[in-house]
C-alpha positions in Angstrom: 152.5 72.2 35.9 155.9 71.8 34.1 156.9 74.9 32.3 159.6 74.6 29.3 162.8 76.3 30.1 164.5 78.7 27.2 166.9 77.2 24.5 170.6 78.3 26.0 170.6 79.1 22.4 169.0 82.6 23.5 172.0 82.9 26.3 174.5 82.4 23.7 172.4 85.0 21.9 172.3 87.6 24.6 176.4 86.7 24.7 176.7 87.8 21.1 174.7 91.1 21.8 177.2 91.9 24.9 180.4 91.2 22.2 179.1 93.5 19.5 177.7 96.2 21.9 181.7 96.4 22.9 183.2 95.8 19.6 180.8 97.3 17.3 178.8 99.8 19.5 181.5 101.0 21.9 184.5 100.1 19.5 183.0 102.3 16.3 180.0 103.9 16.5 180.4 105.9 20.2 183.2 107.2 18.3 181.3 109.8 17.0 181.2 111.2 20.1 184.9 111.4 21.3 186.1 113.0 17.7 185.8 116.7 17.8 186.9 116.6 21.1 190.1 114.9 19.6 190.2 117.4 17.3 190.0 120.2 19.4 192.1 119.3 22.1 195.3 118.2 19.9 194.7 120.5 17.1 194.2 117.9 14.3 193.0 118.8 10.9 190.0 117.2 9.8 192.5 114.7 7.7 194.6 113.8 10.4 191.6 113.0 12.5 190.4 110.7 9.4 193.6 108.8 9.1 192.8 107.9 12.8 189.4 105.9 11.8 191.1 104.8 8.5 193.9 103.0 10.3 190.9 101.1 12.6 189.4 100.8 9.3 192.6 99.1 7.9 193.2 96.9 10.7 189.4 96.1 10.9 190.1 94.1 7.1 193.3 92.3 8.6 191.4 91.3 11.6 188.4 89.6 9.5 190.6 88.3 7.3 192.0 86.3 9.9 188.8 86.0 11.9 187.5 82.6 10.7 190.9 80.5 10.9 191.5 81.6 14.4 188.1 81.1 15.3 188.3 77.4 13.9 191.2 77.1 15.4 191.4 78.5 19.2 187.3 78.4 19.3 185.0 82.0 19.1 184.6 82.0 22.5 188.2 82.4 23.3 189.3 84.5 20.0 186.5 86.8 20.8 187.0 87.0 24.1 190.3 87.7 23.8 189.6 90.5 21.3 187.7 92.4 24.0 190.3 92.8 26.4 192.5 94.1 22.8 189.3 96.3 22.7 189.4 97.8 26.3 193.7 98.0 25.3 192.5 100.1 22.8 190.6 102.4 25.0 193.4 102.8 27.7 195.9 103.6 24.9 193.2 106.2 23.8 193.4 108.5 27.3 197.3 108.2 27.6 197.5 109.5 23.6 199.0 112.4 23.0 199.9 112.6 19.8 199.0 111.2 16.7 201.1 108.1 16.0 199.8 106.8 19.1 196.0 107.4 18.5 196.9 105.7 15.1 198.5 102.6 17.4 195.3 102.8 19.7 193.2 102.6 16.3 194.9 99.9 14.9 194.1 97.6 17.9 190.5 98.5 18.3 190.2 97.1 14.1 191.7 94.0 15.6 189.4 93.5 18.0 186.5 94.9 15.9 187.3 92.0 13.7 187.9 89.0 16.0 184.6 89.8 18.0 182.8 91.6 15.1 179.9 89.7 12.6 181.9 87.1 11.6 182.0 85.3 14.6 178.5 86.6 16.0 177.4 85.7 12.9 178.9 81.7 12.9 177.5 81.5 16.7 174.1 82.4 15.1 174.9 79.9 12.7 175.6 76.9 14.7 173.0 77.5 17.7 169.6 78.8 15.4 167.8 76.1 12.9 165.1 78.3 13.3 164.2 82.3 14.0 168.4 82.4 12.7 167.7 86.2 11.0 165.8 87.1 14.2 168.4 85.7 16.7 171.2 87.6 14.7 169.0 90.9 15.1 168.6 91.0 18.3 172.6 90.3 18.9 173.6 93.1 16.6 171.3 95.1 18.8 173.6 95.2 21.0 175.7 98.0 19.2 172.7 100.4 18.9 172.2 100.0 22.5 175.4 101.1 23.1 175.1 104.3 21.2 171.9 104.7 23.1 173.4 104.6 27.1 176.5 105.8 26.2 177.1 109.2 24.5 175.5 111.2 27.1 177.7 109.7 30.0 180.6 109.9 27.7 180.1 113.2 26.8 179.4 114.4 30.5 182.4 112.8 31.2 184.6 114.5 28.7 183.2 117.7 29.7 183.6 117.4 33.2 187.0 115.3 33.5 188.2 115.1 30.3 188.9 112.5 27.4 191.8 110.5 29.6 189.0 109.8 32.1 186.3 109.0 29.7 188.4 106.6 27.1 189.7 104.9 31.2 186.1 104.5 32.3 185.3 103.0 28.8 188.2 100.1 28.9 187.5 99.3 32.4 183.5 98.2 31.5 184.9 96.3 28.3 186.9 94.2 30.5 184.1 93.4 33.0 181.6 92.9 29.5 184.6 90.2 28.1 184.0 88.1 31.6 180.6 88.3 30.9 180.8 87.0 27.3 183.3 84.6 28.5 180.9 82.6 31.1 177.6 83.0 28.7 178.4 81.5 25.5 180.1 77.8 24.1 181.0 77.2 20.5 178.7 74.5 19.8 175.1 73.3 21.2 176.9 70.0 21.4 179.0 71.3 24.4 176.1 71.4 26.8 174.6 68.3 24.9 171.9 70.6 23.2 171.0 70.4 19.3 170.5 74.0 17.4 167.0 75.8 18.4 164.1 75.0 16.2 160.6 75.5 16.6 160.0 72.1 16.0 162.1 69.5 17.6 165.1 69.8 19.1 166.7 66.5 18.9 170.1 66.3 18.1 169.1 63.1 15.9 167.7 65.1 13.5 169.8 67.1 11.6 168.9 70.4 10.3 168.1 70.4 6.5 170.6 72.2 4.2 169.6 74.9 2.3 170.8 74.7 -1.1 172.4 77.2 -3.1 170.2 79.1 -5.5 171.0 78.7 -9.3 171.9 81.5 -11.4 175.2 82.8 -9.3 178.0 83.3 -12.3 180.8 85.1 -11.7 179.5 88.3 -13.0 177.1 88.0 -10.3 179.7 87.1 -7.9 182.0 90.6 -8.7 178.3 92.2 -8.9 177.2 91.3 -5.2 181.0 91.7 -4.2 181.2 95.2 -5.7 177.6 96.1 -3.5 179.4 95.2 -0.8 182.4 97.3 -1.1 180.0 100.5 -1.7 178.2 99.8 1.4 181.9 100.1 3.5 182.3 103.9 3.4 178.5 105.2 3.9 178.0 102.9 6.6 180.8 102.6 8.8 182.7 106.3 8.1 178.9 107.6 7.7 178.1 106.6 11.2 181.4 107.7 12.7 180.9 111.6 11.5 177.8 111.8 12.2 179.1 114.0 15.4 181.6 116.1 13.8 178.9 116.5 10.7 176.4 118.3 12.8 179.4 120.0 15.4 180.7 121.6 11.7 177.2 122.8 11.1 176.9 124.5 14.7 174.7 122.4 16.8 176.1 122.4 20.3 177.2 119.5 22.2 174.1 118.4 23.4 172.1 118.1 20.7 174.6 115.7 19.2 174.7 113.5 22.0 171.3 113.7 21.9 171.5 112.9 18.0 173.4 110.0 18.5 171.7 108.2 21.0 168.7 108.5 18.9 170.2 106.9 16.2 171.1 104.0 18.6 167.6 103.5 19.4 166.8 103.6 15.7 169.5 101.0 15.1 168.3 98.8 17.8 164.3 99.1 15.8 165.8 98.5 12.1 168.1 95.6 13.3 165.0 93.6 15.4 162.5 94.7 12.4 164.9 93.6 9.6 165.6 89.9 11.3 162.0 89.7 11.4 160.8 90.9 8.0 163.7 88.2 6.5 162.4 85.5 8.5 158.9 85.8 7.7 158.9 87.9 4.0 162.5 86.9 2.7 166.1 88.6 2.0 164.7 90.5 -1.0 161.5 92.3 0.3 163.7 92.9 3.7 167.0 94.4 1.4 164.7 96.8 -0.6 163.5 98.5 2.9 166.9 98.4 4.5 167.9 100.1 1.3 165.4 102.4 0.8 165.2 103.9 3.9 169.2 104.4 4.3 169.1 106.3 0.7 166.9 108.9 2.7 168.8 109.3 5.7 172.0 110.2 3.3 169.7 112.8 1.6 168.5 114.0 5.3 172.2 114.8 6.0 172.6 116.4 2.8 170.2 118.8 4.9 172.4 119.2 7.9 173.2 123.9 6.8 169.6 124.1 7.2 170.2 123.7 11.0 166.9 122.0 11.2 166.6 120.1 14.3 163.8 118.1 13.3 165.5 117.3 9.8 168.8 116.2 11.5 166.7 113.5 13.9 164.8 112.3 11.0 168.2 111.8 9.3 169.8 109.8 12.0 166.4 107.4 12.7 166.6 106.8 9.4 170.1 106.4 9.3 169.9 103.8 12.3 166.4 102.2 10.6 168.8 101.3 7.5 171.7 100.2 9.1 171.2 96.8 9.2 172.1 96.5 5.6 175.8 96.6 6.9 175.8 93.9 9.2 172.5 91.9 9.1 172.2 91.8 5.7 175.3 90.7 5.1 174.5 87.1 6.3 171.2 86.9 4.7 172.7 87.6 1.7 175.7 85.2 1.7 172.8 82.7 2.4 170.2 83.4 0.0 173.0 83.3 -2.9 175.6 80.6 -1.5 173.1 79.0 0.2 174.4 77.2 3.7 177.8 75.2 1.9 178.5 78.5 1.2 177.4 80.7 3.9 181.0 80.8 5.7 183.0 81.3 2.6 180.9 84.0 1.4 180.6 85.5 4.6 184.0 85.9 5.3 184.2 87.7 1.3 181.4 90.1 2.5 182.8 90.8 5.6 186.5 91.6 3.8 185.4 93.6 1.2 182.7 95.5 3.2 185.8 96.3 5.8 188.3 97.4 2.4 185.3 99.7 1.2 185.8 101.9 4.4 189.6 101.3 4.4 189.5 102.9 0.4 187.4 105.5 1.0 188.4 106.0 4.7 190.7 109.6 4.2 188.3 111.2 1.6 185.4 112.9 4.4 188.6 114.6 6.3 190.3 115.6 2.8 186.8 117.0 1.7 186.1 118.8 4.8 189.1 120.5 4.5 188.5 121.3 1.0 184.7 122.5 1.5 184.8 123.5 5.4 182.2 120.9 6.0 181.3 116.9 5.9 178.1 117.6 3.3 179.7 116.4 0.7 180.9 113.1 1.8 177.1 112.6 2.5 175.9 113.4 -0.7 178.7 111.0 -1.8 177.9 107.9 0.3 174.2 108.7 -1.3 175.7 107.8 -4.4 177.7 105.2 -3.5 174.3 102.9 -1.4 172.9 104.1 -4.6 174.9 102.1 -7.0 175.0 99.4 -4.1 171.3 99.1 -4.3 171.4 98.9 -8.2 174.0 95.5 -7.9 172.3 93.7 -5.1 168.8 94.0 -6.3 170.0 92.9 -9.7 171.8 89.6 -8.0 168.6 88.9 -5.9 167.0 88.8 -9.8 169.6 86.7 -11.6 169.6 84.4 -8.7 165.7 84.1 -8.1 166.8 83.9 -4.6 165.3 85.6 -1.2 161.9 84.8 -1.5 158.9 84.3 1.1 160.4 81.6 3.6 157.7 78.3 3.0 
């Protein structure tokens, strides 16, 4: 009996997951972990420590705004590719810093490569290799980044501990590069390369060309700067939320430890929400999936509000809850330029997203270290970013409305 082999699709799937697990989970998130140590050991304020993730932040909106041309033109496998070993740069220059202008240098090329092997190319390879399962497929490659804040913080943190951060930030780089070879020989740009047509459930013959979704009515320009200005507010809560979610609970007094132990938590939440929120969009649509991402990232900002209580069992329901609603920063971000561009749209509109999401962090990037400072504590940054996926919630929900869009897949 003949058994049918995999799509390759699912390879090239499994390729994107390696590439944001570096860039993404390794290149952002695990830097959570590394931060107070930073602090400490070079006697940073909490402001200078922020101006180092608001210079990645900065570069992170020059590299995906320049991430689809190059793609187009050198091919994602090659631009992204090439942006991992800029990634594992980035973690060499890391252990030899010494001072701040070069941990500001070594910043500034991890946003590079955050942006040439971040969602907007794992989000075109998606594109091009998935008729079918396409919010599903995307999940499971941005799983990759909660993995990595799952295997690594304790390792990391052992190996700060025990060797220091020159050691750890080494040790980092040197699995990046082997992870760029392996992303290198697993994906191609196109289905055509290997003589394949996109994965559908259906048929897979390249005669038949997948039908176009159309653009929903409804999307005036009000609605445009509406879904735009969502975007934006999602930047800072997300992406500066994530990255003090160390230092938050080291300010409150939990030891060591227990934040590792917080973080990797948190990966495996992110790893849940990002496979559950490709699978509630394929089978119950963008809107019913956006009003759980949303809903359930509003409680992990009031969680953390929670943090001087020095519950234990508050601060890991905050960051599953945190990692549950995650998704709405990466995986939401194509569902949405679909459901209101529709797919003539999908790469304009994801390449706007991606922009403005990256310029929301870079705008509010200084204000957590410049509160601490003023408060003794990262509290109120949290009850800030509440506000701010607040307001973000409002705008999108009232876009999916105007536009009629994001309903039940037929």
């Amino acid at each position: 009996m003949s058994t049918r082999r995999p799509h390759y699709a699912w390879a090239v799937c499994l390729g994107g997951a390696v590439m944001l697990f570096c860039s993404i989970g390794l290149g952002s998130n695990l830097y959570s972990v590394y931060q107070p140590y930073i602090i400490a050991q070079n006697g940073f304020t909490n402001t200078q420590a922020a101006w180092i993730t608001t210079t990645r932040s900065l570069f992170i909106v020059a590299g995906m705004f320049t991430a689809g041309p190059l793609c187009a033109r050198w091919g994602i496998r090659s631009c992204s590719a090439s942006a991992l070993a800029l990634l594992a740069l980035s973690r060499f220059l890391f252990g030899a810093a010494e001072s701040l202008p070069v941990y500001l240098g070594a910043a500034a090329v991890t946003g590079i490569a955050y942006g040439w092997a971040g969602m907007i190319p794992a989000s075109l390879l998606i594109n091009r290799w998935f008729q079918d399962r396409n919010a599903l497929a995307l999940g499971l490659a941005t799983a990759g980044s909660g993995l990595a804040t799952i295997l690594f913080p304790g390792p990391v943190t052992w190996l700060i501990q025990s060797w220091g951060l020159t050691a750890a930030f080494w040790c980092e780089g040197t699995f990046v590069l082997l992870m760029a070879l392996l992303f290198f020989l697993l994906v191609r740009d196109e289905p055509t390369q290997l003589g394949l047509a996109p994965y559908c459930q259906g048929s897979t013959d390249p005669s038949s060309p997948a039908p176009c979704r159309p653009a929903p009515g409804g999307m005036t320009p009000a609605c445009w700067g509406m879904y735009l200005a969502a975007v934006f507010l999602i930047g800072a809560p997300t992406a500066i939320g994530i990255g003090n979610v160390g230092v938050l609970y080291r300010t409150e007094g939990f030891d060591p430890g227990t934040v590792a132990a917080l973080v990797s938590c948190m990966g495996v939440a992110l790893i849940v929400g990002k496979l559950l929120c490709g699978e509630l969009a394929d089978r119950l649509g963008g809107l019913l999936s956006t009003v759980f991402l949303y809903g359930i990232i509003l409680l992990s900002y009031a969680l953390f509000c929670l943090a001087p209580n020095h519950s234990r069992l508050t601060a890991f329901a905050a960051v599953i809850a945190f990692g549950m609603g995650m998704p709405v920063s990466n995986v939401s971000l194509s569902i949405w330029a679909r459901d209101f561009l529709g797919d003539a749209g999908f790469a304009k509109g994801l390449q706007w997203s991606q922009t403005l999401y990256a310029l929301g962090i870079v705008a509010f990037g200084p204000v957590p270290g410049l509160l601490a400072d003023r408060t003794g504590g990262y509290v109120a940054s949290y009850l800030l970013f509440l506000v701010m996926m607040a307001l973000s919630a409002l705008f999108t929900l009232l876009v999916y409305r105007r536009t009629k869009s994001g309903g039940r897949p037929e």
